[in-house]
C-alpha positions as CSV (number, residue, x, y, z in Angstrom):
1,X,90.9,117.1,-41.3
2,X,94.0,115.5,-40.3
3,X,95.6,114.8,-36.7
4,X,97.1,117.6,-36.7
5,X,94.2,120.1,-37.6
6,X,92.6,118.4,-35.2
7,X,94.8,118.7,-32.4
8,X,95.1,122.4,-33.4
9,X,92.0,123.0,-32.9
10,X,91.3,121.6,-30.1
11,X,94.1,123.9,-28.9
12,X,92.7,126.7,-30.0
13,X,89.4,126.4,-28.3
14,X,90.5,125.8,-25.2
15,X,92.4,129.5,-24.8
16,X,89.2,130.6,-26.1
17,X,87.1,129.0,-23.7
18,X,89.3,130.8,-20.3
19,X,89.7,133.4,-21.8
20,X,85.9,134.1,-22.3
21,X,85.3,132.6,-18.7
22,X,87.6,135.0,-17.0
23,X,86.4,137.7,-19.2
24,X,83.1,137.3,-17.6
25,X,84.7,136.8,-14.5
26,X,86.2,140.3,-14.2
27,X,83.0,142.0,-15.4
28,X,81.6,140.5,-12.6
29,X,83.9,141.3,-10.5
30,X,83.4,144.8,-11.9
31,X,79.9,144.9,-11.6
32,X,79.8,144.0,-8.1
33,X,82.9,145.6,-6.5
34,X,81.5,146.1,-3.0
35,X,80.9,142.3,-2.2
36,X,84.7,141.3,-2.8
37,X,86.1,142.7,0.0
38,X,83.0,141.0,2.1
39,X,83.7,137.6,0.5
40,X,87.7,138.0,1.8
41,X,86.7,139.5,5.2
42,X,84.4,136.3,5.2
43,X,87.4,134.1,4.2
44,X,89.8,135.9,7.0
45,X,87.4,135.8,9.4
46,X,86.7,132.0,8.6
47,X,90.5,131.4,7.9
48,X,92.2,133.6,10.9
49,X,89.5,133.1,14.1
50,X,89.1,129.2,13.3
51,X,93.0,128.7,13.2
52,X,94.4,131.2,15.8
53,X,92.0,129.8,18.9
54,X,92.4,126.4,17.8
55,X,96.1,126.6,17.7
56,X,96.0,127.9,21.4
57,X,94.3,125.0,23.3
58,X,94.9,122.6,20.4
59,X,98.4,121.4,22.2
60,X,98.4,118.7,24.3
61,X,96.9,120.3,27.1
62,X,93.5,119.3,25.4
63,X,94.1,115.4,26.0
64,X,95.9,115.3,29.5
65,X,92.9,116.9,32.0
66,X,90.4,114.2,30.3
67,X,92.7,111.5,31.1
68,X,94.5,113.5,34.5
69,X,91.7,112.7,37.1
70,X,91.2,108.7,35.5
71,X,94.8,108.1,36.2
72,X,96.7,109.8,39.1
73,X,94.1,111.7,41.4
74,X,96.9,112.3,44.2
75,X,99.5,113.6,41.8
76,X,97.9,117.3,42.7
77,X,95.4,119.6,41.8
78,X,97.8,122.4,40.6
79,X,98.7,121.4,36.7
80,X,94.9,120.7,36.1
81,X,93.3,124.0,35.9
82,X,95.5,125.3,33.2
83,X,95.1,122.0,31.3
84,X,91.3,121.0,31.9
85,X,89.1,124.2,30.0
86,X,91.4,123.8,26.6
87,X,88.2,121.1,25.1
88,X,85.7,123.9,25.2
89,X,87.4,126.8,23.9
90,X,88.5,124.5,21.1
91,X,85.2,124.3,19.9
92,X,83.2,127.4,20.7
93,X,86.0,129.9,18.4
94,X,85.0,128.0,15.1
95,X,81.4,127.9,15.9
96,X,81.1,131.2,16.8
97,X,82.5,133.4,14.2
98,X,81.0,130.9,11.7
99,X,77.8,131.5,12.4
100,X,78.4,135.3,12.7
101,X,79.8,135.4,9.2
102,X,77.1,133.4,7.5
103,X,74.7,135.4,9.3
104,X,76.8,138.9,8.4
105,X,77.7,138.2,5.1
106,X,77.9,142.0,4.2
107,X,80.2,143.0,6.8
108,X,82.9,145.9,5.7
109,X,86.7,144.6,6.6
110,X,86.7,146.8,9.6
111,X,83.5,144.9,11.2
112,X,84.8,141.5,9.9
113,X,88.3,142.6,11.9
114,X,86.3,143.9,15.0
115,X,84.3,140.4,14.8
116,X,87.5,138.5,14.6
117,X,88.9,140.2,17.8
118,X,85.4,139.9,19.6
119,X,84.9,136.3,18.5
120,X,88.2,134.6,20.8
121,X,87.6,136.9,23.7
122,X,84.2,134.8,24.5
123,X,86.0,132.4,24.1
124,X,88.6,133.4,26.4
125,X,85.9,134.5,29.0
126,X,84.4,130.7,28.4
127,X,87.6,129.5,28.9
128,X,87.9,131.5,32.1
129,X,84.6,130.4,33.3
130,X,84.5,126.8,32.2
131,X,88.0,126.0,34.2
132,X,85.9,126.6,37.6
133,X,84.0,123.8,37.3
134,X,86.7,121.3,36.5
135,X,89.3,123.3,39.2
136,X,86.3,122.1,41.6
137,X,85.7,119.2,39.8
138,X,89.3,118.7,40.0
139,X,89.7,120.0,44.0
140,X,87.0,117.6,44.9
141,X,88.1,114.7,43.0
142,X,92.0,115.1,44.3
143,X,90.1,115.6,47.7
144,X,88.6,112.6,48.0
145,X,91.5,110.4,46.9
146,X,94.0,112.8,49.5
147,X,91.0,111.9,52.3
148,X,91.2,108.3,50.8
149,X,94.7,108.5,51.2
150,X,94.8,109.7,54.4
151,X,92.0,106.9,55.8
152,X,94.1,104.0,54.6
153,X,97.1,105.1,56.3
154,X,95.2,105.1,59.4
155,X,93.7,101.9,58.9
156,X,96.9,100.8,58.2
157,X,98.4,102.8,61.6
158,X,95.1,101.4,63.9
159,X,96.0,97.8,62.5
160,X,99.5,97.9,63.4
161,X,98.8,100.0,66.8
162,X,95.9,97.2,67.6
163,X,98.9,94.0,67.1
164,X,101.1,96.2,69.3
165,X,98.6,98.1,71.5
166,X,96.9,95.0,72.1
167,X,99.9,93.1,73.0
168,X,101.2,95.6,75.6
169,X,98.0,96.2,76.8
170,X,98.1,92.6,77.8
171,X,100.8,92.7,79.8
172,X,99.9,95.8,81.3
173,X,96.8,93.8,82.5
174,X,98.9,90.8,83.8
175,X,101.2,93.0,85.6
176,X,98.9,95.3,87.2
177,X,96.8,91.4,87.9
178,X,99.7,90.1,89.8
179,X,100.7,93.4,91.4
180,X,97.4,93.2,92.3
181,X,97.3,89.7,93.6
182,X,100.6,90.2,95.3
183,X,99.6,93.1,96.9
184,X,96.4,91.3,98.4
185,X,98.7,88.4,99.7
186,X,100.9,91.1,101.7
187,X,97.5,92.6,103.1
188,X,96.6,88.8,104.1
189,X,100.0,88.3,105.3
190,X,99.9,91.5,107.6
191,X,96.4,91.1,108.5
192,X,97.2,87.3,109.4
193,X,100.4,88.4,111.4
194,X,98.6,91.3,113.4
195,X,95.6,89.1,114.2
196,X,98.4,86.6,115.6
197,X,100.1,89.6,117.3
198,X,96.8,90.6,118.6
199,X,96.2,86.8,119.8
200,X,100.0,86.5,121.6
201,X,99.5,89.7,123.1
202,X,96.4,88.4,124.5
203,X,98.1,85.5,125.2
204,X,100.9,87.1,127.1
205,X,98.3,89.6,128.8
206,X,96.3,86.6,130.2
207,X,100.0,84.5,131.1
208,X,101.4,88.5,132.0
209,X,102.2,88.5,136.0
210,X,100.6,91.4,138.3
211,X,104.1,91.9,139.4
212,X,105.4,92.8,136.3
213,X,102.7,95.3,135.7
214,X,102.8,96.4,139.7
215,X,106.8,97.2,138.8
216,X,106.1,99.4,136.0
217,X,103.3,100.8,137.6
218,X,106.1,101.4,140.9
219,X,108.3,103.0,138.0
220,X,106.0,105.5,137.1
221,X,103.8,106.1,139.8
222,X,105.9,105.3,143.0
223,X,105.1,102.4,145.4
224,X,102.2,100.0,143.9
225,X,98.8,100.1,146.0
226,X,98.8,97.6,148.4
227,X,95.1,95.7,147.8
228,X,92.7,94.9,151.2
229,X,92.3,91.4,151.7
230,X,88.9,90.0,151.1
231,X,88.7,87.1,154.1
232,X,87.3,83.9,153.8
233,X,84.9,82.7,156.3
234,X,84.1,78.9,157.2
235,X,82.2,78.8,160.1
236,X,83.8,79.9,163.2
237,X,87.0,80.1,161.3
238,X,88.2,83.2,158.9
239,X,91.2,82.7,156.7
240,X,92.7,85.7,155.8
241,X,93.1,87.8,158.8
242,X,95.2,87.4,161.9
243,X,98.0,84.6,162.4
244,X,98.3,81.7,159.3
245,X,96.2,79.0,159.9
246,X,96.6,75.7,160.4
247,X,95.0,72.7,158.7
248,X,95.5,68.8,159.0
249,X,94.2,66.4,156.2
250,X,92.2,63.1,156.4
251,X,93.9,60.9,154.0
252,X,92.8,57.2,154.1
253,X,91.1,54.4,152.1
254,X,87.9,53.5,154.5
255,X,85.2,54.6,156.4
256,X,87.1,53.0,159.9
257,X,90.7,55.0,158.9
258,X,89.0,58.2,158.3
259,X,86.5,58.0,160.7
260,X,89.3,57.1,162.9
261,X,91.6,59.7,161.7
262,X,89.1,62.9,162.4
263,X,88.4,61.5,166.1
264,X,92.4,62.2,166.7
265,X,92.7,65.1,164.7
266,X,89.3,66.8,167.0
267,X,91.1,66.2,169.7
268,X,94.7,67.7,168.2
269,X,92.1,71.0,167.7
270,X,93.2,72.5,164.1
271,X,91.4,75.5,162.8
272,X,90.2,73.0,160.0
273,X,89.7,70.0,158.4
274,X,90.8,68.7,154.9
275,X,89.5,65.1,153.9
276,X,91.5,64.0,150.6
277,X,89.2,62.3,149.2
278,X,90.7,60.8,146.3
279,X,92.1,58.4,148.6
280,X,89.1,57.1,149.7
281,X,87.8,53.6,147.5
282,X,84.2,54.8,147.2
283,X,84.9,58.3,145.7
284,X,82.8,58.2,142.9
285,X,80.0,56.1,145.2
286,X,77.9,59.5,145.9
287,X,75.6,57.4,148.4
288,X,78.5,55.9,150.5
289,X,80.0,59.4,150.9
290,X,77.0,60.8,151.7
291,X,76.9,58.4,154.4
292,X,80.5,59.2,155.2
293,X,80.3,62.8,155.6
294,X,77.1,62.6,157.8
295,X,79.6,60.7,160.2
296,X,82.4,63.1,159.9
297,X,80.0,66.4,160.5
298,X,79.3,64.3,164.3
299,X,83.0,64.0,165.2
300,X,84.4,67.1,163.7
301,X,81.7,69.3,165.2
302,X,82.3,73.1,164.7
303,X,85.7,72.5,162.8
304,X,85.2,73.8,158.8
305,X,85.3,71.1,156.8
306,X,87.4,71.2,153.2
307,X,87.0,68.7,150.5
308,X,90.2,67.8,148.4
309,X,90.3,65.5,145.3
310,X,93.6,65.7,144.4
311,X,94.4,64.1,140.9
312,X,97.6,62.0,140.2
313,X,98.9,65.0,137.6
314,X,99.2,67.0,141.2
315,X,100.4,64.0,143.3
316,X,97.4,63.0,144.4
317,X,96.0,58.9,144.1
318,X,93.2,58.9,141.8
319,X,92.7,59.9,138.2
320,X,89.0,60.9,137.1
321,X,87.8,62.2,134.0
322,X,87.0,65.9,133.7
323,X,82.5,64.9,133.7
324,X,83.1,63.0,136.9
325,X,85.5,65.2,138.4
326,X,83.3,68.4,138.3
327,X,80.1,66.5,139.3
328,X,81.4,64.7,142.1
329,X,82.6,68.6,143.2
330,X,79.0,70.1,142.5
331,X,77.8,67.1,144.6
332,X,80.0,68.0,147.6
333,X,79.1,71.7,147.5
334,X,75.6,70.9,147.4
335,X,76.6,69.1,150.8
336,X,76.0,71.1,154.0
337,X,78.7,69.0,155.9
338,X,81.6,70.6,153.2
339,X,82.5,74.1,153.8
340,X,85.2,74.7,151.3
341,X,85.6,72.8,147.9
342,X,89.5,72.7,146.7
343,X,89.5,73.0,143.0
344,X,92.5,72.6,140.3
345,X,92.4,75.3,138.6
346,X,94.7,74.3,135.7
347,X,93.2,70.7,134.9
348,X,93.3,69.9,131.6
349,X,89.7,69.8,129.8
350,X,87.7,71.4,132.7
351,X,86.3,75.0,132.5
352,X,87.5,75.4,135.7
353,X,86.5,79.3,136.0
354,X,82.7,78.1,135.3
355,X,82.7,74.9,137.8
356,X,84.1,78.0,140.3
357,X,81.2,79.5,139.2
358,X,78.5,77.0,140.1
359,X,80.2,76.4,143.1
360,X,79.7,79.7,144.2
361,X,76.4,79.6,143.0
362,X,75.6,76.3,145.8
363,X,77.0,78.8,148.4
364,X,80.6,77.5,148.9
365,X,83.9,78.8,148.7
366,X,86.8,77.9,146.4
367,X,90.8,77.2,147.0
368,X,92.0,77.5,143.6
369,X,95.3,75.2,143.6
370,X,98.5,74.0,141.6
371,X,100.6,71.5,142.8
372,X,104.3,70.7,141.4
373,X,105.4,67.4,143.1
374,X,108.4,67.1,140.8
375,X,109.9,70.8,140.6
376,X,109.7,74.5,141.3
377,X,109.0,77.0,138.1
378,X,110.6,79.7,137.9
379,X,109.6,82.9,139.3
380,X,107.8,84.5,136.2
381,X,106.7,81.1,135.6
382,X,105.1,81.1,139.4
383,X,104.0,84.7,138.8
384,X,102.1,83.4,136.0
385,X,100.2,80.5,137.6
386,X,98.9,82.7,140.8
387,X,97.6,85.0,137.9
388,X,95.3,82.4,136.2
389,X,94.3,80.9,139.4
390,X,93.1,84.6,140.5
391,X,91.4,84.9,137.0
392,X,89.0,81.3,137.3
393,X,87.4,83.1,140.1
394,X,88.8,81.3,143.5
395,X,88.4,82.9,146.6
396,X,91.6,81.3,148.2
397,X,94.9,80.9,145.9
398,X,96.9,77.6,146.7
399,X,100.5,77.4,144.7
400,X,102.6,74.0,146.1
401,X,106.2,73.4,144.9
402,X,108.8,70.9,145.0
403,X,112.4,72.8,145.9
404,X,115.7,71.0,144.2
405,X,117.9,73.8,146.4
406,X,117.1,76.6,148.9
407,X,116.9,79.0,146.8
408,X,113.7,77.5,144.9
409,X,112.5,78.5,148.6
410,X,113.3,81.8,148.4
411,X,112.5,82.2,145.1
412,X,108.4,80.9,146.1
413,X,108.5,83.1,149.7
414,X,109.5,86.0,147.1
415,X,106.6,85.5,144.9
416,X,104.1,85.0,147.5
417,X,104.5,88.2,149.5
418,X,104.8,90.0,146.0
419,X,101.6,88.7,144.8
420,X,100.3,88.9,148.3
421,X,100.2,92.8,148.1
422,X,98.7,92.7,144.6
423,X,95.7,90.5,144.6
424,X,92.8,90.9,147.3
425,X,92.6,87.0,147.5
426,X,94.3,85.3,150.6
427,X,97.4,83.2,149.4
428,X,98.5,79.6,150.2
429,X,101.8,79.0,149.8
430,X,104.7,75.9,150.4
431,X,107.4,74.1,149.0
432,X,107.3,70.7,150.3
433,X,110.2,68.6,151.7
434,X,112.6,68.9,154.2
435,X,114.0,72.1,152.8
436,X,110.6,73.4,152.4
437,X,109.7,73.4,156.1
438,X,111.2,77.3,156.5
439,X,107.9,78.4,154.1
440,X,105.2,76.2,156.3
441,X,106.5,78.4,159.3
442,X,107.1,81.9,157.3
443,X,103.2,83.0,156.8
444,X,102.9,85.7,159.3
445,X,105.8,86.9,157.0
446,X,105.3,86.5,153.5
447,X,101.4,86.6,153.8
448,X,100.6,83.1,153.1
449,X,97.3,82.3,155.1
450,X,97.2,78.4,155.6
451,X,99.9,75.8,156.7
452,X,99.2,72.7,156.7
453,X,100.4,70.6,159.5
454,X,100.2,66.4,160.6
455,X,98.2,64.7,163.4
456,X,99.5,60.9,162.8
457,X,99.7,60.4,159.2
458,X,100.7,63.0,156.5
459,X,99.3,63.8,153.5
460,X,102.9,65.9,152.0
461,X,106.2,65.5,152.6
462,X,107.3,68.1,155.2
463,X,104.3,68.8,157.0
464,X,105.2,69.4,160.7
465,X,103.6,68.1,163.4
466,X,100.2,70.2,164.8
467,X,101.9,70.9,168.5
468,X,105.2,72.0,167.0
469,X,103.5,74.3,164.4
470,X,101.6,75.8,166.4
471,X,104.2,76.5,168.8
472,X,106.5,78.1,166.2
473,X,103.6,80.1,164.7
474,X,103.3,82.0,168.5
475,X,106.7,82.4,168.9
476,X,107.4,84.4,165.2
């Protein structure tokens, strides 16, 4: 056989072969007509369900919700529903009708078409169902990272409000520190200034004169109430009632002088006796004027007796310090011979209103006394000093001045009968010197009690002679 026979032949078998194969094909077909139409109704199913619900959520919808809530959280939850259930639907369509069809391989076209509609809508209700979860799933994530969001801002807020809160919070402090502070020093201030006020008003109540307060008083009231005297008795002698009275002083160095000195003045006949004592050379010898005063009791009799020690500040001739001052007074009042004990009632470092005191408590009176040898105060000045003598407790008030012109006279004779209507105290009152002699005779007038007069030597400049005084005295 040649080439060609052979090629022939293989040609010819081959039509030969298909045809005999799709010969016994369609007799197959033929015998078994009812199972074609299952075998295509198998194929559409397989072919149409698989393809039209995987073309549906196939898009990219299927990618982003896996990779949405990785990425951007915050961007919103309102894309993500519609995006997040396309992964299950993709896969339940081709499982679903592929199991039904191998199951139902004898389905008519009309069941396999029913099937095909029935098979998507589970998967549409599995779609519907499934996106609840990841809508939650999607709310709760987006939640969290909107809470986070909304916690660092605040953070953020609280740590800038804490640098700035802080800082003004701060000087709120300090300001409301020094307003405090300042306002405690203006307290301390006012309450510094009214206890001064309250101190200078004391001051000025203590230094205020009775005639001031008797004129407002007038003012308001009418005419001030004239005050009873309280007299002063020494012996046979009461000071305070009746004419002025008159008193001479024993002012020498020795026992002889003064000895000497009372025998003259016994005989003049005063209505008492001083003895300046801080002329005599033994004053602080307690002994010696023991002696002394036993001496003088014999010659002056029933004359009351009145011991003076007059210090150098007040023009007298001896300066003693305030211990031996006040004991050689308590001393003398302890004496029975002394009657009346003069005391200064302004000396410097003595509690004058307490050695009053004790005096009073040995059973003696008290002249309290100021002397000015060099001028006269003025009146409120005056006014003033008769007020603190009358406030350390003296039963007698003695005010002496020195008068530059007449009407420093006037000006004391003024003061004294003012005060004498005011105060229950009897008043001694005189300016010394020559132009002073009108107020040694003016008693019966202005209300001074005592005037002091001289019997050989004086102890003051413009003491008048006993004989004259007492002369004038009867005739005013």
């Amino acid at each position: 056989m040649g080439l060609f026979d052979f090629l022939k032949k293989l040609a010819g078998v081959a039509p030969e072969e298909t045809s005999s194969e799709q010969s016994k094909q369609v007799e197959e077909a033929k015998e078994e007509p009812a199972a074609a139409p299952a075998e295509e109704a198998v194929e559409q199913t397989v072919e149409t369900p698989a393809e039209e619900p995987a073309a549906q959520p196939v898009e990219a919808p299927a990618e982003e919700p896996a990779e949405q809530p990785e990425e951007t959280p915050a961007e919103g939850p309102a894309e993500q529903p519609e995006e997040a259930p396309a992964e299950e639907p993709a896969e339940q369509p081709e499982e679903a009708p592929t199991e039904e069809t191998e199951e139902q391989p004898e389905q008519t076209p009309a069941e396999s078409e029913e099937a095909a509609e029935e098979a998507p809508a589970e998967p549409e209700e599995a779609a519907e169902e499934t996106p609840a979860e990841p809508e939650e799933a999607a709310e709760e994530t987006s939640a969290e990272p909107e809470e986070a969001a909304e916690e660092a801002p605040a953070v953020q807020e609280d740590t800038d409000e804490f640098d700035t809160g802080r800082l003004e919070k701060l000087i709120m402090e300090k300001r409301k520190e020094k307003k405090k502070k300042k306002k405690e020093d203006k307290a301390a201030k006012k309450l510094k200034k009214a206890e001064l006020s309250v101190r200078d008003e004391q001051e000025k109540a203590d230094e205020r004169s009775l005639y001031t307060w008797t004129r407002d008083k007038k003012k308001k009231n009418g005419k001030p109430e004239i005050l009873e005297k309280i007299p002063v008795t020494a012996k046979e002698t009461v000071i305070g009632e009746g004419l002025p009275k008159i008193c001479v002083p024993i002012f020498a160095a020795t026992d002889e002088e003064i000895l000497m000195q009372a025998e003259y003045i016994r005989q003049a006949g005063p209505d008492l006796v001083e003895w300046r004592a801080d002329r005599y050379v033994d004053v602080c010898d307690t002994e010696k004027m023991g002696a002394l005063l036993e001496k003088l009791a014999e010659v002056l009799g029933s004359m009351p007796l009145l011991l003076t020690i007059r210090s150098r500040r007040e023009g007298g001739d001896i300066d003693l310090e305030p211990a031996d001052y006040e004991r050689i007074l308590l001393w003398a009042a302890a004496r029975p011979e002394i009657d009346l004990i003069d005391v200064e009632g302004l000396m410097p470092g003595t509690d004058t209103e307490l050695l009053i005191r004790d005096i009073h408590g040995l059973g003696k009176s008290v002249i309290s006394s100021c002397h000015f040898f060099d001028r006269t105060p003025k009146k409120q000045e005056m006014e003033r000093i008769l007020d603190k003598l009358e406030r350390t407790g003296g039963d007698i008030l003695k005010l002496a001045v020195m008068p530059e012109k007449s009407r420093d006279v006037l000006k004391l004779m003024d003061v004294t009968a003012e005060k004498n209507d005011r105060t229950p105290c009897p008043l001694i009152t005189m300016a010394m010197g020559d132009i002073g002699r009108i107020s040694r005779i003016s008693g019966r007038l202005t209300g001074s009690c005592v005037t002091f007069a001289t019997v050989g030597q004086s102890s003051a400049p413009g003491q008048i002679p006993l004989v004259e005084l007492r002369n004038i005295l009867n005739l005013i």
